[in-house]
N, C-alpha and C positions, 0 to 999 in steps of 0.2 A: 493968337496962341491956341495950341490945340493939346487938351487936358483927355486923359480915359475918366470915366466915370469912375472906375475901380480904384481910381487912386484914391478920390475922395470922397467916396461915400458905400455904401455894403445897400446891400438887398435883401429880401425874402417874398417870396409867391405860392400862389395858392389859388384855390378852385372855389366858384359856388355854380354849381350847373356848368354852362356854358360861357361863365365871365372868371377874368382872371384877373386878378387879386396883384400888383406891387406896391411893397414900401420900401421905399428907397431912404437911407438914413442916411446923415451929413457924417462925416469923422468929426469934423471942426463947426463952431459957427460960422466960420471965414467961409468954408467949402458949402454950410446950409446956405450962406449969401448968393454962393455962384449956381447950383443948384437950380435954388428956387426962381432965380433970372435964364438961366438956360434951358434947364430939361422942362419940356412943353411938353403937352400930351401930343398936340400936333408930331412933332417929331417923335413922342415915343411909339406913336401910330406909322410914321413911315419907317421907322428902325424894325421895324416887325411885320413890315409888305404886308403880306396876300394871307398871314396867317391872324389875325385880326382886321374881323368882316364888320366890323360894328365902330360905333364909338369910343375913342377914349376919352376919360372924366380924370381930370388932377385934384385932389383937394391938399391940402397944404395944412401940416400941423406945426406949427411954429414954435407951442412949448415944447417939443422933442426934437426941434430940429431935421424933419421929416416930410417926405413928400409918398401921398399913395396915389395909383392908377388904377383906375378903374375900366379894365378891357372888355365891351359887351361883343360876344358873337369871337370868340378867339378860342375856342377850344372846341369847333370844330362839331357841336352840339353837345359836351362833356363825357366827363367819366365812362359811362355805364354806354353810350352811342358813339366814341367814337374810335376809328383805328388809328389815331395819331400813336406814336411810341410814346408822348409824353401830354396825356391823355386828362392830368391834374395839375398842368401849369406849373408844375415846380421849379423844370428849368426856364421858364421865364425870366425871372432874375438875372443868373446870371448869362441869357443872354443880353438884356439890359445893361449889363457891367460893362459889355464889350464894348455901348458906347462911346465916340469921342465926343466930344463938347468944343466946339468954335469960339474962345471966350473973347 
């Protein structure tokens, strides 16, 4: 079965330098269950090809139901260096929403 992200869980992203920032939040516990068994930093590194140069880091907050990523080397050297159009990671998110998930 093949679920969007969007359906069950919402986003927000952000900048510090050159790493970018997602948490991904569950709608349901049901949907933090599936979540936290599918969205892998692995896969959120290949959802985001050649624009994340660096590692991603998952850590997992389970009192809120929540997953963040931690992207090094994706914003292309940050803010202030780079010509990206989206230069503080904000749409990050939601293009992580656009996810499907393989359940």
């Amino acid at each position: 079965m093949t679920i969007h992200l969007i359906d069950i869980a919402s986003a927000r992203s952000g900048d510090k330098n050159d790493v970018c920032n997602i948490g991904v939040m569950a709608n349901t516990p049901a949907d933090y269950v599936i979540i936290k068994q599918h969205l892998t930093a692995d896969l959120v590194k290949q959802h985001f090809g050649e624009l994340i140069k660096g590692e991603v880091v998952r850590y997992e907050w389970d009192t809120i139901e929540s997953l963040n990523f931690v992207c090094h080397q994706a914003l292309d050297g940050g803010a202030s260096r780079s010509l990206r159009m989206d230069t503080l990671g904000k749409n990050f998110s939601s293009h992580l929403l656009r996810l499907t998930l393989d359940i």
